[in-house]
N, CA and C of each residue as an Amber inpcrd file, in Angstrom:
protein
   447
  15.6070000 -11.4710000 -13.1910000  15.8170000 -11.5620000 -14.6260000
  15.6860000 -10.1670000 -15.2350000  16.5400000  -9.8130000 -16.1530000
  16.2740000  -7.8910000 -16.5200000  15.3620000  -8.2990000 -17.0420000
  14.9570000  -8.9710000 -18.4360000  13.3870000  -9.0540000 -19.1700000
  12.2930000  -8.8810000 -18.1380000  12.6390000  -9.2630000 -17.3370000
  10.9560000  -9.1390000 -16.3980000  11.3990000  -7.9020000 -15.3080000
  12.0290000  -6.9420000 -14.9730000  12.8610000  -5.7910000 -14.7420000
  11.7920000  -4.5410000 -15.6130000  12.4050000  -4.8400000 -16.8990000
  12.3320000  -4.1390000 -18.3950000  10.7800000  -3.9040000 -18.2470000
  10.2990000  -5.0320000 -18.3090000   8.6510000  -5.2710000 -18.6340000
   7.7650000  -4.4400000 -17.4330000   8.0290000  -5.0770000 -16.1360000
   7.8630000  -4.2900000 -14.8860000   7.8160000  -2.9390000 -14.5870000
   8.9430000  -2.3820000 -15.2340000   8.8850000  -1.3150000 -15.3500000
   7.1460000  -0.4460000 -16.4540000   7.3290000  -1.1330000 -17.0850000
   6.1530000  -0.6660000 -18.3580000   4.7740000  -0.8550000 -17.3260000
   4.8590000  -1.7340000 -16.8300000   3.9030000  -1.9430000 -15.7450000
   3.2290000  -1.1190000 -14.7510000   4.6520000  -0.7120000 -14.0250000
   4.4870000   0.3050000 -13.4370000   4.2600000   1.7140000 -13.9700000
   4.4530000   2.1000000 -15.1740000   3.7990000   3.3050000 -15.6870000
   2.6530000   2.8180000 -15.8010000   1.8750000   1.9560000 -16.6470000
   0.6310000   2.0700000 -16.1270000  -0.5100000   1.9300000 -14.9560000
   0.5900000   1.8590000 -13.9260000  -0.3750000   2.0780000 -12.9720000
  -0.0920000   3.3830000 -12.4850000   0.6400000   3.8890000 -12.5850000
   0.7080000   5.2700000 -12.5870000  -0.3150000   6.3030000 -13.1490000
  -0.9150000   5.4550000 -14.7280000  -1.7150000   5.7460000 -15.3190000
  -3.2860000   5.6980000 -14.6070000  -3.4130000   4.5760000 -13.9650000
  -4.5750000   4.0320000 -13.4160000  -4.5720000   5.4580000 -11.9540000
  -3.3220000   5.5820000 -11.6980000  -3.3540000   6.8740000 -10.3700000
  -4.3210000   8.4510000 -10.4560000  -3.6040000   8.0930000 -11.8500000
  -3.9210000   9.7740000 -12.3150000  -5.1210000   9.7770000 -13.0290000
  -5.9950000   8.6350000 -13.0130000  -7.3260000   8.6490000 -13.0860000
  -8.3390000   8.1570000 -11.9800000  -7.7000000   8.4650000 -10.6580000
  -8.0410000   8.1550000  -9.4950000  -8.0810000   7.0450000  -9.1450000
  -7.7660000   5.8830000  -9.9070000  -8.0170000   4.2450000  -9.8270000
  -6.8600000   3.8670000  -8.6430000  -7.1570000   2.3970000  -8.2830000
  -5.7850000   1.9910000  -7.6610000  -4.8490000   1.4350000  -8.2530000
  -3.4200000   2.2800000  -7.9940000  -2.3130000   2.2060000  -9.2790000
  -2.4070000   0.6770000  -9.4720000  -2.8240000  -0.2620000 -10.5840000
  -2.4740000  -1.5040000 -10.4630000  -2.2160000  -1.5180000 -12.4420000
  -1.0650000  -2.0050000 -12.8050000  -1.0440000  -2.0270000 -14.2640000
  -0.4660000  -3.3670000 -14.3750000  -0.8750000  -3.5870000 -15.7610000
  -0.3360000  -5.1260000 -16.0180000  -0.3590000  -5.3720000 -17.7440000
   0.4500000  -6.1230000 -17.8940000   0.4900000  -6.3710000 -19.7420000
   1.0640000  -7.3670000 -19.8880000   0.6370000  -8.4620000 -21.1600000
   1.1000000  -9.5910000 -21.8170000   2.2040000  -9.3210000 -22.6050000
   2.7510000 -10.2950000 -22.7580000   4.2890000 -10.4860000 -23.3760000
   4.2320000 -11.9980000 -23.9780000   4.4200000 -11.8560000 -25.1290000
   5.0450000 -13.0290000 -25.8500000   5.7850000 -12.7240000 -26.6360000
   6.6820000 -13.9040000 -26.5580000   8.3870000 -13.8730000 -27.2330000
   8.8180000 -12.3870000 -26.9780000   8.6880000 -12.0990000 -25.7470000
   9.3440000 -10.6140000 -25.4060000   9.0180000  -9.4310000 -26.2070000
   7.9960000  -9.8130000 -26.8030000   6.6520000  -8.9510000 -27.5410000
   5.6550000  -8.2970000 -26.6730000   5.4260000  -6.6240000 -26.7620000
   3.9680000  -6.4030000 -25.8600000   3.0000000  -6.7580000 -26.8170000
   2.2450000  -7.6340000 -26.0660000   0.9080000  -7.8120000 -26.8460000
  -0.0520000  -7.0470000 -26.4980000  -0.6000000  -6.6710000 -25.2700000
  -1.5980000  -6.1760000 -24.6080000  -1.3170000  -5.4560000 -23.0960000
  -1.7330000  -4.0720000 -23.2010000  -1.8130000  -3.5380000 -21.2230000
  -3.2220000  -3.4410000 -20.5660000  -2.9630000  -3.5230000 -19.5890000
  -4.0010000  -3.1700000 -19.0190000  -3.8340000  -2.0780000 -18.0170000
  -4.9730000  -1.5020000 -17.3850000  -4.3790000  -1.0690000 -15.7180000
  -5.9010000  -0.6270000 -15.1860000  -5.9210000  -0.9880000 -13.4870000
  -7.0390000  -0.7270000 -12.7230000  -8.2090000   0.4030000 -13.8470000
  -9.5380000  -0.0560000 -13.8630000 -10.5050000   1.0010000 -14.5480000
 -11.7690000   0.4780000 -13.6480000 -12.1140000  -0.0410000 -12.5840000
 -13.3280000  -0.3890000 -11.9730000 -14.1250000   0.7280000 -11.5630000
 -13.6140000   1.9910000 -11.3940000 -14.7830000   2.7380000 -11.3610000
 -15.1970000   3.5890000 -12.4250000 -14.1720000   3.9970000 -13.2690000
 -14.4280000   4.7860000 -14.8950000 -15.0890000   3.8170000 -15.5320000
 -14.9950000   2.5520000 -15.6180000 -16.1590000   1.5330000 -16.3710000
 -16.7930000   1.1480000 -15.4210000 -17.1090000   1.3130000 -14.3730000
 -18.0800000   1.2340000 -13.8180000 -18.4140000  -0.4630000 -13.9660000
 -17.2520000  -0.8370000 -13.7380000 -17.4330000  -2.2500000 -13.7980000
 -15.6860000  -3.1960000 -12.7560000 -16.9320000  -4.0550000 -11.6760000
 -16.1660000  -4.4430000 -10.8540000 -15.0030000  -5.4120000 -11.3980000
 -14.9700000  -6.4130000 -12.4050000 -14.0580000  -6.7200000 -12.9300000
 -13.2040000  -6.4190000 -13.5460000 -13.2540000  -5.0690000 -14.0460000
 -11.8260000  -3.9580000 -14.6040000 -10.5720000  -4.1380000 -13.9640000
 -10.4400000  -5.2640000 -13.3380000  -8.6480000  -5.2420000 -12.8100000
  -7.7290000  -5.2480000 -14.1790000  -7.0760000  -4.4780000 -13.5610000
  -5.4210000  -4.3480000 -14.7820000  -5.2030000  -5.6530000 -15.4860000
  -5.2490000  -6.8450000 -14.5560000  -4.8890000  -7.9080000 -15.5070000
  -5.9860000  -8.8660000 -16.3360000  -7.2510000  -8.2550000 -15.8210000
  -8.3940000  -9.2340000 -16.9030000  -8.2970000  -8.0100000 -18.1030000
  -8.4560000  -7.0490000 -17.8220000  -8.0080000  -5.9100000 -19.0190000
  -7.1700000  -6.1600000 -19.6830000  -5.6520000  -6.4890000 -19.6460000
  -4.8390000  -7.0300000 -20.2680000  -5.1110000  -8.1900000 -20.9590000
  -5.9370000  -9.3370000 -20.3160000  -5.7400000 -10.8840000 -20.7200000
  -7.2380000 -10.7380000 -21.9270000  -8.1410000  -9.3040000 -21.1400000
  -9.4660000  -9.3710000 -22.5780000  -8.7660000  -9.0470000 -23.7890000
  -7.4180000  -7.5990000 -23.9880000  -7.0230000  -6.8500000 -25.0040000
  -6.4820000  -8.2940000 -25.6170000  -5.5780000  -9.0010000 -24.6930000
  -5.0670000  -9.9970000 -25.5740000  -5.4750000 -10.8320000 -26.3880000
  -6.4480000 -11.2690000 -25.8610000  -6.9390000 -12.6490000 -26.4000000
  -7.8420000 -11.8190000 -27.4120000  -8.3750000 -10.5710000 -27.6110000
  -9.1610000 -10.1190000 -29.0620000  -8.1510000  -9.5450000 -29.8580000
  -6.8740000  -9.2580000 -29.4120000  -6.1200000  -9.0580000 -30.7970000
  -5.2030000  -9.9650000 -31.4780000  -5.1040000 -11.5730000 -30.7280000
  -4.4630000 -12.4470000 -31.2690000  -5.9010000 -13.9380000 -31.6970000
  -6.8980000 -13.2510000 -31.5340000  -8.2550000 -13.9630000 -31.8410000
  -7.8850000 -15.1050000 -31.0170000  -7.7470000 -15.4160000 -30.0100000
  -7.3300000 -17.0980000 -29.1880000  -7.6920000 -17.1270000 -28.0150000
  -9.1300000 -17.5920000 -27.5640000  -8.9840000 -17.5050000 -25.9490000
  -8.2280000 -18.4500000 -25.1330000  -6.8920000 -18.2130000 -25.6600000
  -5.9840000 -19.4340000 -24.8900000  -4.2170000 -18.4830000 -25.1350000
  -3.9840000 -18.4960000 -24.5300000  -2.4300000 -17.5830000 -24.5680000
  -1.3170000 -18.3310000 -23.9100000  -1.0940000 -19.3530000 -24.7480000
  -0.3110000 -20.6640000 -23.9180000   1.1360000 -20.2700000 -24.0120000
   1.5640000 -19.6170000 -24.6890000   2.9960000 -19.0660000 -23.8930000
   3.0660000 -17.7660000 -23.9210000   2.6160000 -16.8710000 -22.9890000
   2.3160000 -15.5260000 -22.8730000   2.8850000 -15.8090000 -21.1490000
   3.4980000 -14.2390000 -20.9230000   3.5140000 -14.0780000 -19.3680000
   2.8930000 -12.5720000 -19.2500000   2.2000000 -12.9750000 -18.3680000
   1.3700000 -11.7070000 -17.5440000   2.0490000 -11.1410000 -16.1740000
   2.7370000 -10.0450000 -17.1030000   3.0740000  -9.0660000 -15.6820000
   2.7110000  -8.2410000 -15.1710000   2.2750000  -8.0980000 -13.7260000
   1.3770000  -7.2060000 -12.7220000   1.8510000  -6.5930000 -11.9600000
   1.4680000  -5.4620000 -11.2590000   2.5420000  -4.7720000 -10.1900000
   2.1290000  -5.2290000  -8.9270000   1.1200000  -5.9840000  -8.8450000
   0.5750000  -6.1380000  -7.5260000  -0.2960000  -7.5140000  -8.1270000
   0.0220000  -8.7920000  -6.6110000   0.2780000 -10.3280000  -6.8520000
  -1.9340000 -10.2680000  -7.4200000  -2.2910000 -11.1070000  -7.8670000
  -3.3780000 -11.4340000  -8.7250000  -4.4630000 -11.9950000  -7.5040000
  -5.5500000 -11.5050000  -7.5070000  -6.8310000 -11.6430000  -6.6450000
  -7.1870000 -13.0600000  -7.0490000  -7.9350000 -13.3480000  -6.4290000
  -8.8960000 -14.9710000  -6.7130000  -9.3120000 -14.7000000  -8.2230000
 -10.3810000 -13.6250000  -8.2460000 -11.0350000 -13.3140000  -9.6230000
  -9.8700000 -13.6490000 -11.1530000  -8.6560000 -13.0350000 -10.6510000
  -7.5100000 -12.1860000 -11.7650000  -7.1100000 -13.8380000 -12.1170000
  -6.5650000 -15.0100000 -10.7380000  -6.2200000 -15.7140000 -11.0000000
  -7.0540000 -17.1890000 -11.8880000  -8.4150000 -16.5940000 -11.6140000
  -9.3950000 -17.7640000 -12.7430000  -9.0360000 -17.3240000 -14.2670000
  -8.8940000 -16.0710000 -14.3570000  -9.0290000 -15.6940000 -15.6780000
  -7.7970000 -15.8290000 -16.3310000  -6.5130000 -16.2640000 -15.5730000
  -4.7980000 -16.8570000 -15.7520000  -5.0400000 -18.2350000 -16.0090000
  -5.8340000 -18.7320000 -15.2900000  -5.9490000 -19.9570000 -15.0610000
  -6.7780000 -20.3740000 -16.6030000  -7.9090000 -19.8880000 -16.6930000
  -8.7740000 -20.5380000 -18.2960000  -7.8940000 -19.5480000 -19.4350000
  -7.5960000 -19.0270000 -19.2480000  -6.7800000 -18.2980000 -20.6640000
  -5.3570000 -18.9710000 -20.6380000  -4.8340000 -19.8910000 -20.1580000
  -3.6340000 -20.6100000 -20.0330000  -2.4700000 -20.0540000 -20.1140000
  -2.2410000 -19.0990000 -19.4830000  -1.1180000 -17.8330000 -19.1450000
   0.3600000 -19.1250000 -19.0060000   1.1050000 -18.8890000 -19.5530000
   2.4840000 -19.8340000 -19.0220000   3.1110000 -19.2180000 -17.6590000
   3.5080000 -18.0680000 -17.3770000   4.0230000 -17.2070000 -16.2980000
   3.3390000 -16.0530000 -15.7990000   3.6770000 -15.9870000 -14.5200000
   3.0630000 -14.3590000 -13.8880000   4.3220000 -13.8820000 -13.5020000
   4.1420000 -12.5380000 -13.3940000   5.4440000 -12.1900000 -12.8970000
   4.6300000 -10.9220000 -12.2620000   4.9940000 -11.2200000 -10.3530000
   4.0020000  -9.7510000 -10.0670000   5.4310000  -8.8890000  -9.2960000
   4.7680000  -7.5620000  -8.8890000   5.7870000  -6.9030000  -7.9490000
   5.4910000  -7.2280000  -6.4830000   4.4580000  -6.2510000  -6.0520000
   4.1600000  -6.3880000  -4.1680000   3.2610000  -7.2060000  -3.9210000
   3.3940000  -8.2380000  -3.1590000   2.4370000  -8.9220000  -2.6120000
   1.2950000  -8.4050000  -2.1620000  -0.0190000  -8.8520000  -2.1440000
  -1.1800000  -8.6090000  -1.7160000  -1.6170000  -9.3670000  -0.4200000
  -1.0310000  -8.6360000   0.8240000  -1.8370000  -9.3530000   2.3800000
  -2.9470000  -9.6330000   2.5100000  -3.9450000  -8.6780000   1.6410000
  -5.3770000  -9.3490000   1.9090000  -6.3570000  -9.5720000   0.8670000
  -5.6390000  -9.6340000  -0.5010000  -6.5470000 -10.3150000  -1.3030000
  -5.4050000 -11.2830000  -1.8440000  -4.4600000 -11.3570000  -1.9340000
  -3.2370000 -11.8730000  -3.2980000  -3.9220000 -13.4190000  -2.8170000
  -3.8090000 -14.3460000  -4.3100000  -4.1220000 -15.6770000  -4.4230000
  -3.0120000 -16.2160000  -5.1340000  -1.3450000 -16.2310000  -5.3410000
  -0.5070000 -16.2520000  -5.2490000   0.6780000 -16.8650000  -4.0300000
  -0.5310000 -16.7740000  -3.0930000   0.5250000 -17.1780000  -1.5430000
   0.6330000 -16.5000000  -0.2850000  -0.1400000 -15.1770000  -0.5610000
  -0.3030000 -14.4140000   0.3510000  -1.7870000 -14.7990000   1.2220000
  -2.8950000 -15.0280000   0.7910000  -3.8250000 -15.0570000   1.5330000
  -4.4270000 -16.3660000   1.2450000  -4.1140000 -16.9890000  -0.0240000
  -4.0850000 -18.3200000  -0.2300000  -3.4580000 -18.6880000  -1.5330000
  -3.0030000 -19.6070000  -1.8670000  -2.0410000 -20.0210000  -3.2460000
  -2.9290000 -21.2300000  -4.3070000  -3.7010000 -20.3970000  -5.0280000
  -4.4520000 -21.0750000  -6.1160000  -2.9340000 -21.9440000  -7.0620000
  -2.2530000 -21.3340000  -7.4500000  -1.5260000 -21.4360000  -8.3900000
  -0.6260000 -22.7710000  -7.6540000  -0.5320000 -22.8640000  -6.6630000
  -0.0860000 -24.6190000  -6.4400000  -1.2140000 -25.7300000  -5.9760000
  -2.2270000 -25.1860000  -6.2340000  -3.4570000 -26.2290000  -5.8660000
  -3.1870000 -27.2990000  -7.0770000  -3.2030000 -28.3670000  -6.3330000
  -2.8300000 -29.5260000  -7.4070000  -4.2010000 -29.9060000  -7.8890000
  -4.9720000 -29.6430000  -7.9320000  -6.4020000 -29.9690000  -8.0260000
  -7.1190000 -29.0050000  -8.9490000  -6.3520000 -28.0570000  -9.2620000
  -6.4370000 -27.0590000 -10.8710000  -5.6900000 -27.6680000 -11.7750000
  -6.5930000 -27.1360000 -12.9940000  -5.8750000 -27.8110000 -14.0360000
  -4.6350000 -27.5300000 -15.1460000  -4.1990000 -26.3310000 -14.5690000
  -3.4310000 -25.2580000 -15.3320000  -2.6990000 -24.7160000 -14.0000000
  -1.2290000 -25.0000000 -14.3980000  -0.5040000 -24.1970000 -13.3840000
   0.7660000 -23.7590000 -13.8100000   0.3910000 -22.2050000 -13.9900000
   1.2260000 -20.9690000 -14.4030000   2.6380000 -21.3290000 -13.4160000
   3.5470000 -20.7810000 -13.8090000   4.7460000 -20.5030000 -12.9880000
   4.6940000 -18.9600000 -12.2910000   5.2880000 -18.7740000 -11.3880000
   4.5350000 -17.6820000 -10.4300000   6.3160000 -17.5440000  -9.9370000
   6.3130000 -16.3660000 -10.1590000   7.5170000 -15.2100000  -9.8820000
   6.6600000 -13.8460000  -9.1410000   7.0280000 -13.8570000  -7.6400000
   6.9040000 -13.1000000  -6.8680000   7.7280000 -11.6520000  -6.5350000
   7.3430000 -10.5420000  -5.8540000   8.3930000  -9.8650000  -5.8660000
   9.1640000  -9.0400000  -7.1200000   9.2120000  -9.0380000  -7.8250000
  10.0320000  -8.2990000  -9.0050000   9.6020000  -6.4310000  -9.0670000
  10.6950000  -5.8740000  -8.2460000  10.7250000  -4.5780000  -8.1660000
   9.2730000  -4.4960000  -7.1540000   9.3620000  -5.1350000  -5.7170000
   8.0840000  -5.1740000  -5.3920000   8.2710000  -3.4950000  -4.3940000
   9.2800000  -2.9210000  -4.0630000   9.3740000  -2.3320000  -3.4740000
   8.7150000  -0.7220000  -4.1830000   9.2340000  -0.9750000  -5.3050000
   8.6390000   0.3230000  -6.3900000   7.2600000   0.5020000  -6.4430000
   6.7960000  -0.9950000  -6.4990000   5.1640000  -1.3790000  -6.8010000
   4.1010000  -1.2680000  -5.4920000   4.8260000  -1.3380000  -4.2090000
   4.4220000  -1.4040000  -3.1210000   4.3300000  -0.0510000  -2.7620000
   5.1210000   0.7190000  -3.1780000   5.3700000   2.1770000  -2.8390000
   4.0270000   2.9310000  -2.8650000   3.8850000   2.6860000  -4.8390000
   2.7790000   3.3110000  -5.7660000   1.7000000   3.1030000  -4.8680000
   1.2380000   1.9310000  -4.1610000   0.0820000   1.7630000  -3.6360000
  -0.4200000   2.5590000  -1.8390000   0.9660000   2.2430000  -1.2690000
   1.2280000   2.9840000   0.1220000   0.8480000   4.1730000  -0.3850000
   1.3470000   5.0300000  -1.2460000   1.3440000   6.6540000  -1.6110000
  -0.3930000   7.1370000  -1.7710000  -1.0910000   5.3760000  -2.4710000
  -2.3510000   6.3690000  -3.2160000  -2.8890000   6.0020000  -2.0120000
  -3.1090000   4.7030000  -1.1770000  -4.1260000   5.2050000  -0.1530000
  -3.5100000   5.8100000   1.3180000  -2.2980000   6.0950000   1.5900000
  -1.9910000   7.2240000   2.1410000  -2.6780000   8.5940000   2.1370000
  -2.4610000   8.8960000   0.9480000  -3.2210000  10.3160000   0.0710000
  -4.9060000   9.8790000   0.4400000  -5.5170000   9.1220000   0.3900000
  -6.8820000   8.5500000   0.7710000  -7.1860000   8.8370000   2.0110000
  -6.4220000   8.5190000   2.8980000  -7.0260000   8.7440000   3.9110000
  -7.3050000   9.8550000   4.9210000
């Protein structure tokens, strides 16, 4: 879909952003009615706080500038697929869509290491778009811990 292309892209600058503050490139931001509402991107060690992923950053900015802890038709796009943690906080903030880039082999909860988001036994289930420019998004991450090691 270009809208989620378009958006992705914005995404990926901020994790670019999250790079160049040594973080792991991971950026992410809300969208409603093809509106930015809120970005986020990786900050767990500049805040010094383990839950700083790009997308609870995004889903906190959101929900305090539209006063609603509920974002029932909002899509959250990420460059990289959503951890267990990322996906509770999709899950109680009632996200309508995700839209990520590169899959995550050893944390993603999306389908890669396990798929929260079709557990029929949750009570909220986002629509989940995999892949979108995952090759760009996959890159960003190969490059920073390449350079790491």
């Amino acid at each position: 879909m270009k809208d989620d292309e378009f958006w992705m892209r914005q995404a990926i600058n901020l994790a670019k952003r999250a790079e160049e503050d040594g973080e792991v490139p991971v950026g992410a931001l809300i969208v409603i009615n093809n509106e930015l509402v809120s970005e986020g991107w990786n900050q767990p060690i500049a805040s010094i706080d383990t839950t700083a992923h790009a997308e609870i950053r995004a889903i906190r900015s959101a929900t305090s500038k539209l006063k609603n802890y509920r974002l029932i038709d909002a899509t959250l796009y990420c460059t990289l697929e959503p951890c267990v943690m990322c996906a509770g906080a999709i899950f109680h903030s009632r996200i309508l869509r995700v839209v990520f880039g590169a899959y995550d082999l050893k944390a993603g909860s999306a389908g890669s290491v396990v798929d929260l988001f079709s557990n029929p036994k949750l009570n909220h289930h986002a629509t989940i778009i995999g892949g979108v420019m995952d090759h760009d998004c996959a890159e960003l991450l190969k490059r920073f811990f390449k350079a790491r090691r």
